[in-house]
C-alpha positions as CSV (number, residue, x, y, z in Angstrom):
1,X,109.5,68.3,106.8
2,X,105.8,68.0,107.7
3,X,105.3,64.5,109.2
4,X,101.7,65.0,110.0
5,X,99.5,62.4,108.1
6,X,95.9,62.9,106.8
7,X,93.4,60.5,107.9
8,X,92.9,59.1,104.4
9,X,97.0,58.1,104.3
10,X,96.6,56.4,107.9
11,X,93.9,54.6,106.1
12,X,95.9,53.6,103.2
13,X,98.4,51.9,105.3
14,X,96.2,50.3,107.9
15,X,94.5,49.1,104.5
16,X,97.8,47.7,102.7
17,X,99.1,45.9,106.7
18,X,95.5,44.0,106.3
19,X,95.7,43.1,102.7
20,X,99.3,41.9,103.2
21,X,97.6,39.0,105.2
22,X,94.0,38.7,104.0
23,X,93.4,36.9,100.8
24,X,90.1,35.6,99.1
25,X,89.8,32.4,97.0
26,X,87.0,30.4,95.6
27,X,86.3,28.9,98.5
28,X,86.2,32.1,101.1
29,X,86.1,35.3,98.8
30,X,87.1,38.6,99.9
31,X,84.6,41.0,101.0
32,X,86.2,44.6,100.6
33,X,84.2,48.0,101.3
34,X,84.9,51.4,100.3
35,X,83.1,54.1,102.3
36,X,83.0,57.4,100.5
37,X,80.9,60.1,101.8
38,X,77.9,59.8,99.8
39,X,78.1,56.2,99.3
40,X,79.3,52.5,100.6
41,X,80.2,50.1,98.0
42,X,80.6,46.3,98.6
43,X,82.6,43.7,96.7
44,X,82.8,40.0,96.7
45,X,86.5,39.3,95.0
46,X,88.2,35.8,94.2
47,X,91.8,36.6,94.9
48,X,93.2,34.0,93.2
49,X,91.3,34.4,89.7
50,X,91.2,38.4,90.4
51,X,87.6,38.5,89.5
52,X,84.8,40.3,91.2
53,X,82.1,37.7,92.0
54,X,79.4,39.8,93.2
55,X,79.0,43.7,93.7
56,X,76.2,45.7,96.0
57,X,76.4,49.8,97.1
58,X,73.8,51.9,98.4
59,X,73.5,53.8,94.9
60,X,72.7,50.8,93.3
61,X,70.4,49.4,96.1
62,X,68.6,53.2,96.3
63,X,69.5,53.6,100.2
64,X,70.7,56.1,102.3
65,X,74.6,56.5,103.5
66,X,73.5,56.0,106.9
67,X,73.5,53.5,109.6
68,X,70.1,52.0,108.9
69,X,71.1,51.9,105.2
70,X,74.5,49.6,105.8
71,X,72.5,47.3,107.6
72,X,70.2,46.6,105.0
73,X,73.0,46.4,102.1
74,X,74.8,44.1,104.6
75,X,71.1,42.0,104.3
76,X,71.3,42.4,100.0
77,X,75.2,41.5,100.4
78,X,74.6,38.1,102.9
79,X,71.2,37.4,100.1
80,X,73.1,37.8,96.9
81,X,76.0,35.3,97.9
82,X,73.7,32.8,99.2
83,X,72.1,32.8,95.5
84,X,75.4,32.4,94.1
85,X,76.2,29.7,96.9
86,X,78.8,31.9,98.9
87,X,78.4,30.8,102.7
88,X,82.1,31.8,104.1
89,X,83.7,35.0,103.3
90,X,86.7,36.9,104.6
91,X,86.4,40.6,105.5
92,X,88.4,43.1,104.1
93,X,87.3,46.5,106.0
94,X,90.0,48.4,103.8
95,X,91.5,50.6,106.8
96,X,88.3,51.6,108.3
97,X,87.9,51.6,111.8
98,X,85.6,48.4,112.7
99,X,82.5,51.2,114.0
100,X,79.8,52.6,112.7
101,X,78.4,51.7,109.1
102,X,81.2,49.2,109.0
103,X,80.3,47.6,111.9
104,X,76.7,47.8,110.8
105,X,77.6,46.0,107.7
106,X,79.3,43.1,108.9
107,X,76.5,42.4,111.9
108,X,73.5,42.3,109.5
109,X,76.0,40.3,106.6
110,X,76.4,38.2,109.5
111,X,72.7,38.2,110.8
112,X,71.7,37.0,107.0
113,X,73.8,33.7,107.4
114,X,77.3,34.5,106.4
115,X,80.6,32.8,108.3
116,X,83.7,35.1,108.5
């Protein structure tokens, strides 16, 4: 038997030991990314009602998968949840090492005036 795992099941269960002890509520949603290779998708999600507050991706914002582009959708993300009175968040990185357009993402999120 093969035990050799591909990077995306590391991922998975790095992703499901964080989840076990992360949670969002009204108070401090849940900011979870998904990194795919063309794109980086962000969502604000109330645990407790199971509802997705507020949603930004660099499709929808017309920028680039790159690290110039996670910094400025980490600047829409931290803009967007000020308008909708969201100050302190929790971040949910989903398994992805904390590097890179991750890491991008949560500085500038963090430069625009959100606590986590």
């Amino acid at each position: 038997m093969n035990k050799l795992k591909s990077k995306n099941q590391s991922r998975i269960q790095r992703k499901k030991r964080i989840r076990a002890r992360i949670s969002g509520s009204a108070n401090q949603p849940r900011i979870s990314v998904f990194k795919s290779l063309k794109n980086i998708r962000v969502q604000v999600i109330d645990d407790i009602s199971g509802k997705t507050l507020l949603s930004a991706g660099t499709k929808k914002s017309k920028l680039k998968n790159d690290a110039e582009g996670s910094k400025k959708l980490g600047k829409i993300l931290a803009e967007k949840c000020f308008k909708a009175g969201i100050k302190k968040v929790v971040f949910d990185r989903s398994g992805y090492k904390f590097h890179g357009k991750i890491k991008n993402l949560a500085q500038s999120a963090r430069e625009g005036g959100l606590i986590f």
